[in-house]
C-alpha positions as CSV (number, residue, x, y, z in Angstrom):
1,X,-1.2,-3.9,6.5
2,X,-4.5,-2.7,6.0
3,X,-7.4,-4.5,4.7
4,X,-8.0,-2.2,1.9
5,X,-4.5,-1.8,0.7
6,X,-4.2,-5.9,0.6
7,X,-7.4,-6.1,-1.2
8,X,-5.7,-3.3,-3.7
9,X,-2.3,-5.3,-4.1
10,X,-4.5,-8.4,-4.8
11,X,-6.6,-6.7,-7.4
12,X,-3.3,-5.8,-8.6
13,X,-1.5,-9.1,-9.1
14,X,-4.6,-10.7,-10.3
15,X,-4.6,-7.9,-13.7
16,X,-0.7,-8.8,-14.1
17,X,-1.1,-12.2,-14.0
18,X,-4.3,-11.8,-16.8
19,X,-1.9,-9.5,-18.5
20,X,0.9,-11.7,-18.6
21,X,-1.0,-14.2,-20.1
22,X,-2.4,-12.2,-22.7
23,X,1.3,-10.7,-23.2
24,X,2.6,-14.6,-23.9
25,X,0.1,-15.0,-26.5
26,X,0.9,-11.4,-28.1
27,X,3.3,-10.6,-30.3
28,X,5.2,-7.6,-31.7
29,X,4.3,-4.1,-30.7
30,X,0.8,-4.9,-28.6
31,X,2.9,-7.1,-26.9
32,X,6.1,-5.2,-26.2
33,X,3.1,-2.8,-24.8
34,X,1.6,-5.2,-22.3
35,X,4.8,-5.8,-20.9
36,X,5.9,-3.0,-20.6
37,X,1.9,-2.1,-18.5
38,X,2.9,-5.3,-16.4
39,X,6.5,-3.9,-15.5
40,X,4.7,-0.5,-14.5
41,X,1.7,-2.4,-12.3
42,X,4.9,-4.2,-10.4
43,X,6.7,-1.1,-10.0
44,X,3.7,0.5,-8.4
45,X,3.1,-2.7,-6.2
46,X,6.4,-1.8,-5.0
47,X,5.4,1.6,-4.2
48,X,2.0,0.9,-2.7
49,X,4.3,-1.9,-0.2
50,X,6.7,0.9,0.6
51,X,3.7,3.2,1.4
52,X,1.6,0.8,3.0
53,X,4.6,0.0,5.6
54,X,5.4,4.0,6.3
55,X,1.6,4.1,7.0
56,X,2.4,1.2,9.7
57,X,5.3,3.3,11.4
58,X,3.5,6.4,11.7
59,X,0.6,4.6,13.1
60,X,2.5,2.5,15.6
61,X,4.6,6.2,16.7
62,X,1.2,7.4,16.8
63,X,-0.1,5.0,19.5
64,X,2.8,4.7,21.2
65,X,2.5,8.8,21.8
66,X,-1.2,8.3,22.7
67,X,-0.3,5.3,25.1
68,X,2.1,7.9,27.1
69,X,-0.4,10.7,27.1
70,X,-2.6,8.2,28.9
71,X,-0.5,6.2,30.9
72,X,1.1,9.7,32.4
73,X,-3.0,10.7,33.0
74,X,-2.2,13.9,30.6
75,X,-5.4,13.1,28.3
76,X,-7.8,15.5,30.0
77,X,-5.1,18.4,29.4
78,X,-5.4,17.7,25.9
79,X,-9.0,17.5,26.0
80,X,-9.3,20.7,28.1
81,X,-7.1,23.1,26.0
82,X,-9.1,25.4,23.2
């Protein structure tokens, strides 16, 4: 995972955490409110994991195509072509 998307899921958890506490000690609609922002910031942790791992596939197929381009010396051919 990449440094910048861990730092983002961090920020993340921290403001649900803060929120939740803030939710505990709210009541009636502002609360009902906060939970349902903390339910939304989970969801879209679950979406930025989901993404961040795709991003980890495509970059591993990525270097394993480049690792073959080199390894079968076809890098200049690439290079060469306009």
């Amino acid at each position: 995972m990449e440094k910048a998307i861990e730092i983002l899921l961090k920020s993340i958890k921290v403001s649900t955490e803060n929120l939740q506490y803030i939710a505990e000690e709210t009541t009636g609609t502002n609360g009902m409110l906060l939970n349902s922002v903390i339910e939304t910031l989970k969801a879209q942790t679950l979406v930025i994991k989901t993404i961040s791992c795709k991003l980890d596939a495509e970059k591993a197929k990525k270097n394993r195509a480049l690792d073959f381009i080199c390894g079968k010396g076809l890098a200049n051919e690439f290079n060469n072509k306009k």
